[in-house]
VOGU-3710 file (C-alpha; in Angstrom, 3 decimals, decimal comma):
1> xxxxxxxxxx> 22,061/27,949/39,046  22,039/24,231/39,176  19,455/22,699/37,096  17,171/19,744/37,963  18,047/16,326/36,167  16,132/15,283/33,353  14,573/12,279/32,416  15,627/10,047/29,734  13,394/9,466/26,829  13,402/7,152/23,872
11> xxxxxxxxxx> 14,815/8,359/20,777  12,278/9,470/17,897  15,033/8,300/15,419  15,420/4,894/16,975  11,969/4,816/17,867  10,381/5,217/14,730  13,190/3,085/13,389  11,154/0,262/15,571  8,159/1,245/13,746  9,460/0,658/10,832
21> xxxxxxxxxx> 10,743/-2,810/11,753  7,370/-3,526/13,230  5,302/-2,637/9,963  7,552/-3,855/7,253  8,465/-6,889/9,176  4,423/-7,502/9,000  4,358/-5,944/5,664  3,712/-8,998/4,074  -0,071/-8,776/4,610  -1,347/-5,642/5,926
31> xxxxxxxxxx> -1,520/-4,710/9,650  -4,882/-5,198/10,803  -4,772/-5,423/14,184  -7,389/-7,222/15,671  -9,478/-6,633/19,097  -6,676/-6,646/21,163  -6,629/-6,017/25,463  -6,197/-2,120/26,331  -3,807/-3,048/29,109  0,019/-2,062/29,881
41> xxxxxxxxxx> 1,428/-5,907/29,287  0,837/-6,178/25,566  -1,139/-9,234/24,595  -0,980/-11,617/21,718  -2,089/-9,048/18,980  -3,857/-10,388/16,080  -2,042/-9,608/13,485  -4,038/-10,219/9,678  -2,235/-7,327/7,693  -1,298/-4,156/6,942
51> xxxxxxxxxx> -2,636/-1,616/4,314  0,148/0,584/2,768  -2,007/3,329/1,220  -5,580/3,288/-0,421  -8,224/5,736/-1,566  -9,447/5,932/2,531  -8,861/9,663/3,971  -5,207/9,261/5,931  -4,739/9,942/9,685  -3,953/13,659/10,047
61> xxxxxxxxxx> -3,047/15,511/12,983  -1,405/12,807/15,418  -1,672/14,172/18,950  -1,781/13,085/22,140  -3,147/14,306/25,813  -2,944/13,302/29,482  -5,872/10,771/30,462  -7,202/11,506/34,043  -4,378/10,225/35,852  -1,314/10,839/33,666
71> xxxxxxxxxx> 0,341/7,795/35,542  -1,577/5,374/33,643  -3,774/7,174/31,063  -2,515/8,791/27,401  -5,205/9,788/24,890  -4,122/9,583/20,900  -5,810/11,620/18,514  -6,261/12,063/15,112  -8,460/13,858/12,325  -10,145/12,606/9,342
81> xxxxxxxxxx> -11,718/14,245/6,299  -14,862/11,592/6,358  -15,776/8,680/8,302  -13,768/5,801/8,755  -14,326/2,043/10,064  -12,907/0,891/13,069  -10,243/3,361/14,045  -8,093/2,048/16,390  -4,617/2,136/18,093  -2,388/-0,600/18,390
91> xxxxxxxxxx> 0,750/-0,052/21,314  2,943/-1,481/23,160  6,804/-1,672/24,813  9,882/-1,636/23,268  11,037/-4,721/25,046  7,328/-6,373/24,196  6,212/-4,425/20,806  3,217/-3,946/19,659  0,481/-6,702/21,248  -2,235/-4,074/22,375
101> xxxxxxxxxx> -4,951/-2,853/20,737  -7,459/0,270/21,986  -10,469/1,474/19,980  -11,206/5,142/19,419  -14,261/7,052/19,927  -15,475/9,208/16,942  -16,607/13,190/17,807  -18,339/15,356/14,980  -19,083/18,685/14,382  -20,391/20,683/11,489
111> xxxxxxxxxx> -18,122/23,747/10,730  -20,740/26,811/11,171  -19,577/28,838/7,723  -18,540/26,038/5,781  -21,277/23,317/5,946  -18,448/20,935/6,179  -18,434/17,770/8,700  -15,167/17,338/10,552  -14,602/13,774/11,949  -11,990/13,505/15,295
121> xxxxxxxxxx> -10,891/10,278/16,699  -9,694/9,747/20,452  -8,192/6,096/21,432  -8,066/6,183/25,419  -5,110/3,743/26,279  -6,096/2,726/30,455  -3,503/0,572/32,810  -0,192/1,885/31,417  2,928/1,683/33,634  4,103/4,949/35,334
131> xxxxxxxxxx> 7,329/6,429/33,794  7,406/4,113/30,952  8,261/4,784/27,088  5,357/3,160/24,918  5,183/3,208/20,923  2,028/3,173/19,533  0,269/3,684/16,014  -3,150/4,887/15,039  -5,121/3,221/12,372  -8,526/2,572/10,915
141> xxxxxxxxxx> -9,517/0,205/8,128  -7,600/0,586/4,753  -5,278/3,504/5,975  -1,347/3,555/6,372  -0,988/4,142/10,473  0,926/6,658/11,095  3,464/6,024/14,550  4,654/8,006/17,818  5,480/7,057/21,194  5,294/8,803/24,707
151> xxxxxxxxxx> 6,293/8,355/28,249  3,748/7,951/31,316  3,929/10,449/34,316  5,730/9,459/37,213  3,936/7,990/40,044  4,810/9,974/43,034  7,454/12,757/43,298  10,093/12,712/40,395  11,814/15,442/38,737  10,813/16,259/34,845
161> xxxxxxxxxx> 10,318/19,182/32,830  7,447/20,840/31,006  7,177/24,334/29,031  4,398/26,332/28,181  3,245/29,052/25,677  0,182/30,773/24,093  -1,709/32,690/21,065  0,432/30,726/18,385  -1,490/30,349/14,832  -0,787/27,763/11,863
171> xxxxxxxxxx> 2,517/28,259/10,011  1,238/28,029/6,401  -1,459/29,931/4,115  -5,105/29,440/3,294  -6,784/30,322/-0,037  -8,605/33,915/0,243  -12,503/33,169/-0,466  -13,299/33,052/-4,129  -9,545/32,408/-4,765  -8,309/31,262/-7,818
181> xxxxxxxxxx> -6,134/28,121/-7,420  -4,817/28,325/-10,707  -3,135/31,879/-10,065  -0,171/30,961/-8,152  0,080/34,779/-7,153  0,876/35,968/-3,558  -2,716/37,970/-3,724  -4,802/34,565/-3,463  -3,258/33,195/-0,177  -3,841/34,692/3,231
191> xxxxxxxxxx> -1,416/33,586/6,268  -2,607/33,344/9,388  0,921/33,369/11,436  4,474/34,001/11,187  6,946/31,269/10,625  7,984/31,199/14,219  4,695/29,138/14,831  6,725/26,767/13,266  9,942/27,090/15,064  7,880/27,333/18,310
201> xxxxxxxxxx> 7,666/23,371/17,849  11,030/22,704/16,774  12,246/24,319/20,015  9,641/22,471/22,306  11,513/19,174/21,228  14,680/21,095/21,735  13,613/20,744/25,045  11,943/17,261/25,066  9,468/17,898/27,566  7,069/15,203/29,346
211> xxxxxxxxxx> 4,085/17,381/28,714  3,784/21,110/26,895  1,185/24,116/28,335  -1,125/25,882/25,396  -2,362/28,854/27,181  -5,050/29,690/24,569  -5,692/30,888/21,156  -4,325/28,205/19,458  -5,047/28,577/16,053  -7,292/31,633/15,381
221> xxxxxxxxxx> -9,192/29,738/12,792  -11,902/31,940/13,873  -10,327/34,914/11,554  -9,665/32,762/8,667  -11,373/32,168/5,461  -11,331/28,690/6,191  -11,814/27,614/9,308  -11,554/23,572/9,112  -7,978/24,010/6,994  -6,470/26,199/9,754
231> xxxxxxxxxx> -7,324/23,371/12,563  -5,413/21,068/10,001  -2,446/23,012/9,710  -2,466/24,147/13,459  -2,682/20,057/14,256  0,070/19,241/10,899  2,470/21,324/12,512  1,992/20,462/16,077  2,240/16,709/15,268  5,850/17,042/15,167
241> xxxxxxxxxx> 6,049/17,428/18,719  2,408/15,912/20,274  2,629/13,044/18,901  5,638/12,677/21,215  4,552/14,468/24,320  1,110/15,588/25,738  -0,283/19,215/24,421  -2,823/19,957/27,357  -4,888/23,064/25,943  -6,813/25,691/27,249
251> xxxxxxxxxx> -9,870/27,803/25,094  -8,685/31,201/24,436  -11,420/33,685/22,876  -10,048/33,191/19,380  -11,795/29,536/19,809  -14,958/31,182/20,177  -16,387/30,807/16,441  -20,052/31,962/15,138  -22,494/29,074/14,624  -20,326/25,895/16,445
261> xxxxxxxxxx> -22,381/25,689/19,183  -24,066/27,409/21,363  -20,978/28,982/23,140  -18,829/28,506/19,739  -16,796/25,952/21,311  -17,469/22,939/19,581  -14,557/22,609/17,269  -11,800/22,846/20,398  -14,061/20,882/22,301  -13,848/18,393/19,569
271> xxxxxxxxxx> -10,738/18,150/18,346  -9,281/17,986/22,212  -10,124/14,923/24,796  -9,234/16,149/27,794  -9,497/14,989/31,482  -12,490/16,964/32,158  -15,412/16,145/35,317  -18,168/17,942/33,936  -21,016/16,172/33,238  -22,802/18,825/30,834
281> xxxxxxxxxx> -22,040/18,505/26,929  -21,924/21,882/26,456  -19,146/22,374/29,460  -17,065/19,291/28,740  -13,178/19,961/28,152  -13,379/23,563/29,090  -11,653/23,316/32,413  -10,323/20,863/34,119  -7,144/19,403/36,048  -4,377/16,714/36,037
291> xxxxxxxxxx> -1,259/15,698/38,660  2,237/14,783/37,292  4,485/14,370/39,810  3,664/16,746/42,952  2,778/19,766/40,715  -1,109/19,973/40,173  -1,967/21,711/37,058  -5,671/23,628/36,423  -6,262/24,525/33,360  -9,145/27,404/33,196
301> xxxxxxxxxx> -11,488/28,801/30,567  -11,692/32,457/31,080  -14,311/33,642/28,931  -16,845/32,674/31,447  -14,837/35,391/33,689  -13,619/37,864/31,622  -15,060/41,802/30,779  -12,851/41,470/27,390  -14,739/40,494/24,582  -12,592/39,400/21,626
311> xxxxxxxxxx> -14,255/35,736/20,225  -17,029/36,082/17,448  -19,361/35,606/20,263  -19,128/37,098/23,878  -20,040/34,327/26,215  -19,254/35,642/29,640  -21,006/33,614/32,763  -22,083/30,623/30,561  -21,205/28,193/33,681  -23,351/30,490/35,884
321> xxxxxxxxxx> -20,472/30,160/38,796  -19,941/25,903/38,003  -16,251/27,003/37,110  -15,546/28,875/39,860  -16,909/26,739/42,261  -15,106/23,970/40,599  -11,907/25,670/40,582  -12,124/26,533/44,406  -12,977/22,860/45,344  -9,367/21,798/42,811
331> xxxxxxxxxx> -7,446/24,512/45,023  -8,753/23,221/48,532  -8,010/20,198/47,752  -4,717/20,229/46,000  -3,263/22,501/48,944  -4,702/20,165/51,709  -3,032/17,464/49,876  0,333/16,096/51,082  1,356/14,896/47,939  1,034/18,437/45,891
341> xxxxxxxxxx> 3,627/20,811/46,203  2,828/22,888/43,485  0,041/24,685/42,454  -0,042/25,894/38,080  -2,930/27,887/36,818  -3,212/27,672/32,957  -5,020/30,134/31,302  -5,811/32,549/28,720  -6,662/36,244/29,418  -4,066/37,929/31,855
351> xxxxxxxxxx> -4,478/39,683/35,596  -1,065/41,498/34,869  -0,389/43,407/31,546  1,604/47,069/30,874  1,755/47,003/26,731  -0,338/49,416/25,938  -1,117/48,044/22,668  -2,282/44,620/23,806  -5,781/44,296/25,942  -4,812/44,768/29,141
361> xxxxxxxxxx> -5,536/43,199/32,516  -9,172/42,544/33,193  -10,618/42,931/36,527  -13,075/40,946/36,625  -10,804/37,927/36,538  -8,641/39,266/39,270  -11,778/39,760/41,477  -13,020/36,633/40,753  -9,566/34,668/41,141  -7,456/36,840/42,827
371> xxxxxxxxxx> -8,957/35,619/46,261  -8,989/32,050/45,461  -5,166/31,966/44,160  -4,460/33,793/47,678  -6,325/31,544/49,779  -4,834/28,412/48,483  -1,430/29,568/47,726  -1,088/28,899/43,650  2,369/29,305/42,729  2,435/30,173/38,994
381> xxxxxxxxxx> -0,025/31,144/36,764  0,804/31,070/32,753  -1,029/33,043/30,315  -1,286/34,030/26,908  -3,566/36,807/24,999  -0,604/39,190/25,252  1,647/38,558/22,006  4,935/39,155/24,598  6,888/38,134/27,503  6,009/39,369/31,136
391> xxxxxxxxxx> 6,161/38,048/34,165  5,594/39,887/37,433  6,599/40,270/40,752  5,463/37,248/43,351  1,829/39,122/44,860  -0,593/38,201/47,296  -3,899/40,898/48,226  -4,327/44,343/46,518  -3,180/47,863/47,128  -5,507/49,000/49,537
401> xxxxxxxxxx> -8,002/50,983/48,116  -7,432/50,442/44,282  -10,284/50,716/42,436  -8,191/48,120/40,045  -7,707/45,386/42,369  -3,809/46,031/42,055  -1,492/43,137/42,987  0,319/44,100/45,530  4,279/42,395/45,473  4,755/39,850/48,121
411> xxxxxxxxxx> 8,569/40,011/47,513  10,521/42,223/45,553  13,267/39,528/44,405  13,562/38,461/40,496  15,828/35,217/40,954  14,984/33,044/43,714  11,036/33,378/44,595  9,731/32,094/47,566  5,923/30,362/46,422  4,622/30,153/49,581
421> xxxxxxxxxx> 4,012/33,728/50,015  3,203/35,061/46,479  1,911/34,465/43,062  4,012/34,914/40,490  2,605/35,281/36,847  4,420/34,672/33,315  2,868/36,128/29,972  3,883/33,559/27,369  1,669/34,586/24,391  4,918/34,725/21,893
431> xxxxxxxxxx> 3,815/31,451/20,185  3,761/33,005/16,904  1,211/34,994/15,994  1,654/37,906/14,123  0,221/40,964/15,892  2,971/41,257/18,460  2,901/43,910/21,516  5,959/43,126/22,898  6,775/46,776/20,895  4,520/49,117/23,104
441> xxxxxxxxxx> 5,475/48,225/27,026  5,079/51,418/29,209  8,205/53,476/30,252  6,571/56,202/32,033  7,217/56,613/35,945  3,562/56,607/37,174  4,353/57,434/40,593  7,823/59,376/40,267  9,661/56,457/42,058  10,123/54,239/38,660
451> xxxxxxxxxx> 7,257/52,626/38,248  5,460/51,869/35,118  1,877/52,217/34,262  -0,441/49,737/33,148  -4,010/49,759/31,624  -7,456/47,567/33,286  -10,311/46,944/31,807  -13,047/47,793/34,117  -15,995/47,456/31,959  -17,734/45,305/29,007
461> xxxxxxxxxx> -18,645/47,891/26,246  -18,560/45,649/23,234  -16,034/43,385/20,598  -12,236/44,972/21,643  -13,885/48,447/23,198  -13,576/48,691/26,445  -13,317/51,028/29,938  -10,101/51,282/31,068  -8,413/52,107/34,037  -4,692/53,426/34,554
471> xxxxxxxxxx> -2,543/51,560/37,710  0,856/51,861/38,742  2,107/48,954/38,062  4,321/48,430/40,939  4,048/44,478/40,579  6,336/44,483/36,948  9,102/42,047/37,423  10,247/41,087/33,960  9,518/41,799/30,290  11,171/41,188/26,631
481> xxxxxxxxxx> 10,989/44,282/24,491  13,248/43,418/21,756  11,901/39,471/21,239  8,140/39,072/20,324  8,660/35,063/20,507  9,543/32,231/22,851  8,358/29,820/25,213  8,329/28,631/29,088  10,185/25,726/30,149  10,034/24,876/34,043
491> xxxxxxxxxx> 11,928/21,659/35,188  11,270/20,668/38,938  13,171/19,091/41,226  11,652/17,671/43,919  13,535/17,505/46,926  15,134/14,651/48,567  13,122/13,949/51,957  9,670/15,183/53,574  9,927/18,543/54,535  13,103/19,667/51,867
501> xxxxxxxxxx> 12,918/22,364/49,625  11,143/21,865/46,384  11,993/23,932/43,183  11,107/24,989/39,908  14,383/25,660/37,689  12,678/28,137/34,925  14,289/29,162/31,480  12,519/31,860/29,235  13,762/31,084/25,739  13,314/33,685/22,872
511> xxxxxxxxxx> 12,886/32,062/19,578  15,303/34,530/17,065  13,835/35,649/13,759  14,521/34,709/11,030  16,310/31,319/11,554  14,120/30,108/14,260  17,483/29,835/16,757  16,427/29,656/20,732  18,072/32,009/23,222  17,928/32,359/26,667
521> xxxxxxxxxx> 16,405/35,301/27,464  16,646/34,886/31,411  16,601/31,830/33,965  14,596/32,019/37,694  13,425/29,496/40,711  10,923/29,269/42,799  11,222/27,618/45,548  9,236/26,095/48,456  8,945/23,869/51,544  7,741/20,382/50,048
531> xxxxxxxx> 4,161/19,434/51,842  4,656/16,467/53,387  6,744/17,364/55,809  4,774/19,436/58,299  6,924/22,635/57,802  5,568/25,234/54,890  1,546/24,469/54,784  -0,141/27,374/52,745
//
């Protein structure tokens, strides 16, 4: 299988090595950067001087995501342990350096357990170049900045690469409540993941991606004793890769926590800025959309949907159909579009599912998306919620008659998948967590002609009860028994002329316990006629 070229990025080690240039070459007074132009030319920057380390609270979690259009919009975050004055992100070329300054916007909330505030920074950089590299470094008054770069989204089609995975958890411990600090004992910490929540990062910039997927359940700082430190060390550890690259998120139900909000959202929705329409507090950053290239991604919050209950609060229909409606207008238009090839749902509970020791498919989300992915012709949907590795066979419509909604196969190929007429769906929830299902994947023959069984949940009965339903599962393409870890990573290529084939080169990697090692665990392509070329239209 040929794969498609990737693009060149600049080196952290040299980069950062410009950092340091930049700051100790101004190190003589310390780098306050003054009100500067947020534009792609850097301007004069007004340098006065540079703080090397103080009593203020530090930057902490350095992260960035996709503005609106990822052409010419980059969001940098960061998290501090009180407020700050005038945070702040200077940026700039490598060929210009630093000249630009942006200043962030500060988002609150007020952990519901621990009475503690939580203060979240977002610096919106506007009028960037399209496939550029840019350093940058965020800042407020009195604190050492801490550095990355990234690279804008290509403006029209380009090949590049992204990868995708969910339900990963923080790589370190948190104190037990009423621990005792000075006991040094295993008994007083409590993890909340495995160390491959770790490695999961190291391999993403194995990879180098321009952007990563985060199908959900990010943390699950909603099962913790501490809520605020498991955001920290979720953030700590990511850093090492989003600092680089975007991490676009979506809200699994382990971001659902008791008294943040109303829908117990309001810790991911504020430690995320995301390129979200709504236009209701309570709804902004749940869903939303972006375009890289000619591959349109949605990104979905599935709790509204859903039957499966398995937040600290059940929140199902909270939009009261706004989602849904939204989503169907983001289909029509991205398959009317000549410009969009490809169509990616993100998102966090699964349509497709045989462990039987994991929570199954839900129906409710196949009848209420099913339909819509058909219509418009998605291509791939990525998932988490399932700690494993399944993808299925490309469907479109249901076995007639099943009271399950079953996906009926479009195609029964495993290699090269034709988009146009099928959906295919990957479960990537191997991101670390430590409750892994991979272990308990049917093996039964439900219909005496090999295949598998499978397990819907039909109704809502209450926090991880539910009604299910048993389906052969004749849509099973793929799964990992032996590996519970790994990730996604999907480069496309995107034809030469109007009309060509487009593809998507995909490698599943398994992430090898204990050293952390990837594998390839298999490699696939889909494939379709581009859009702009009058040959192909969904």
């Amino acid at each position: 299988m040929s794969e498609a070229p990737k693009q060149t990025r600049i080196s952290r080690r040299n980069a950062l090595g410009v950092f340091g240039a930049s700051v100790s070459g101004a190190a003589a007074g310390p780098l306050i950067l003054g009100a500067g132009t947020a534009e792609a030319v850097p301007a004069k920057s007004e340098v006065t001087g540079l703080a090397t380390g103080s009593a203020t609270t530090p930057v902490q979690g350095l992260h960035l995501t996709f503005g609106a259009d990822p052409r010419s919009q980059m969001v940098v975050s960061w998290v501090t342990d009180a407020a700050v004055k005038k945070p702040r992100v200077v940026y700039g070329t490598l060929s210009g350096g630093f000249g630009s300054t942006v200043h962030a916007t500060t988002k609150t909330y007020v952990d519901g357990a621990s009475g503690r505030t939580v203060w979240v920074h977002h610096a919106l950089i506007n009028k960037l170049r399209a496939d550029t590299d840019y350093l940058y470094a965020a800042q407020h008054d009195g604190a050492t900045p801490d550095a990355g770069t990234f690279h804008t989204a290509p403006s029209g089609r380009a090949p590049f690469t992204f990868t995708s995975f969910g339900d990963q958890g923080a790589p370190s411990v948190t104190w037990k409540t009423a621990a005792n600090p000075a006991d040094a004992s295993g008994r007083d910490f409590e993890p909340n993941a495995t160390p491959a929540s770790a490695d999961i990062v190291t391999g993403i910039e194995k990879v180098g991606p321009l952007f990563h997927l985060l199908n959900g359940d990010l943390c699950y700082a909603n099962t913790g004793p501490d809520r605020i430190r498991v955001w920290h060390d979720f953030l700590a550890n990511n850093s090492r890769s989003a600092r680089f690259r975007p991490w676009m998120p979506c809200a699994g139900n382990h971001e659902i926590e008791s008294g943040n909000g109303k829908l117990g959202l309001d810790a991911y929705q504020t430690y995320f800025e995301l390129p979200s329409t709504e236009n209701q507090p309570e709804l902004d950053n749940l869903w939303y959309s972006f375009t890289v290239g000619s591959v349109k991604v949605i990104s979905l919050q599935n709790d509204d949907i859903a039957l499966q209950e398995g937040g600290d609060i059940y929140i199902n229909g909270y939009s009261g159909g706004r989602q849904l409606a939204w989503l169907e207008r983001e289909l029509k238009s991205a398959r009317a579009s000549k410009d969009i090839d490809w169509i990616v749902v993100c998102m966090h509970q699964v349509m497709i599912s045989s462990a039987t020791a994991a929570n199954g498919a839900d129906v409710a989300l196949r009848a209420a998306y099913g339909p819509l992915f058909d219509k418009y012709g998605v291509d791939l949907v990525v998932c988490g919620h399932e700690h494993d590795y399944e993808r299925s066979l490309a469907v479109r419509g249901v076995v007639p008659g099943s009271v399950t909604l079953t996906p009926n196969p479009s195609q029964t190929a495993l290699d090269v998948i034709d988009s146009a007429h099928g959906t295919t769906h990957m479960v990537l929830g191997g991101g670390g967590v430590s409750g892994i299902t991979n272990n308990s994947f049917t093996t039964d023959d439900a219909d005496g002609h090999g295949h598998h069984s499978a397990q819907v949940q039909m109704k809502h009965v209450g926090k991880f009860n539910s009604v299910k339903e048993q389906e052969t599962a004749i849509w099973i393409g793929v799964r990992d028994a032996e590996h519970p870890y790994g990730f996604a990573e999907f480069s496309v290529d995107p034809g030469r002329h109007p009309g060509d084939m487009t593809r998507i080169y995909v490698t599943y990697y398994n992430i090898i316990t204990p050293t952390g090692e990837l594998s390839v665990f298999e490699k696939f392509t889909l494939q379709r006629r581009r859009s702009d070329g009058g040959h192909g239209r969904h």
